[in-house]
N, C-alpha and C positions, 0 to 999 in steps of 0.2 A: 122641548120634550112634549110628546103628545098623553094626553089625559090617561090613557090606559099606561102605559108606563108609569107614571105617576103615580097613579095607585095601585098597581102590583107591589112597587118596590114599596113604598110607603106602609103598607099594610105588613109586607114581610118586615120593616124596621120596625113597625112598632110588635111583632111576633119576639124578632128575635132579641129584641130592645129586653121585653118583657120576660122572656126565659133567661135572658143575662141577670137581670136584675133581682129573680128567683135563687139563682145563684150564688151573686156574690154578696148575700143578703145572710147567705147560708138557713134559709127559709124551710122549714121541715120536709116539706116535700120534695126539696134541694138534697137534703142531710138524707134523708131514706135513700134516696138515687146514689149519693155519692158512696151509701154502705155497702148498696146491691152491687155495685158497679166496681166495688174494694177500692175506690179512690180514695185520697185525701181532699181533705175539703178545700185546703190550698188549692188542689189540681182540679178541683169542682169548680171556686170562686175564677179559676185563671178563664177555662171553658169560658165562663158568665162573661167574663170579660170582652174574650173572643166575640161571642153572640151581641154584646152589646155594641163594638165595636164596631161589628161588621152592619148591624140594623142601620146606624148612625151614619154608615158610608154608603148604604143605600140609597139612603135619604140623601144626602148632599151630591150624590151623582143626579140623583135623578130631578135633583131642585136646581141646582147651580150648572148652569151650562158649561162654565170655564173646567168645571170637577167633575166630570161626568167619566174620568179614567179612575174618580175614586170608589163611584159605582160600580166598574166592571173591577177593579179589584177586590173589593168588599165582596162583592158575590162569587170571586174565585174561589176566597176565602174559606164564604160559608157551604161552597161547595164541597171544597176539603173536611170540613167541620163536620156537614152533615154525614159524609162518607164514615168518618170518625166513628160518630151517635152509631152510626146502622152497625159498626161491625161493634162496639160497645153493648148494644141491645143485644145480638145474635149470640157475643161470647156468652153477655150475662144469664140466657136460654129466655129471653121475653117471648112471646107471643108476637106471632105477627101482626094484629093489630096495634103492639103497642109498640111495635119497631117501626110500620110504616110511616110515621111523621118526617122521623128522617132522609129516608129519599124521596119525601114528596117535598118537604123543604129544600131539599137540595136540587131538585127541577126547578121547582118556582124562584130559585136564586138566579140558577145559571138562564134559565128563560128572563129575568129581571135586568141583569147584566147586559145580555145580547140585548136585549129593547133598548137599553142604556146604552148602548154604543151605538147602535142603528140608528137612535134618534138625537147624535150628539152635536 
């Protein structure tokens, strides 16, 4: 793997590491999202899960050359994920500012991925 790969994904696993772990923590700022959003906190903490997983598989694609199809699945993942967030945001009427982490996260997944395969 070359260094910039490395640290795209790396940085996104420790992002989406850290919004998983916001989560399934059920951490206030977690619990407010999961009211606006009408979720349950089960289906809050699972998301966290999702996010934490996928940060994790990031990381081992882009660390471990043998796993490097764990990375390009982790970021299909969080691509799905993110897709998820954005129309989650739009139902809930957020603001576009506060919707656009979503598909910007979800670029920088699917761009982390392809690096990850290109450089396997």
């Amino acid at each position: 793997m070359n260094i910039a790969t490395i640290v795209i994904a790396l940085l996104l696993a420790l992002a989406f590491a850290a919004s998983g772990v916001v989560k399934i923590l059920s951490l206030p700022p977690a619990k407010a999202d999961a009211d606006r959003f009408g979720m349950s906190y089960n289906a809050f903490k699972g998301i966290g899960v999702l996010e934490f997983l996928g940060g994790a598989g990031l990381a081992v694609g882009a660390l471990v050359a043998d796993f490097w199809w764990v990375g390009v699945a982790a970021a299909v993942g969080l691509v799905l994920l993110t897709a998820g967030a954005l129309v989650t945001h739009l139902k809930a009427g957020d603001p576009a500012a506060k919707a656009a982490g979503a598909p910007l996260f979800g670029v920088l997944s699917a761009v982390a991925g392809v690096l990850i395969y290109l450089n396997a």
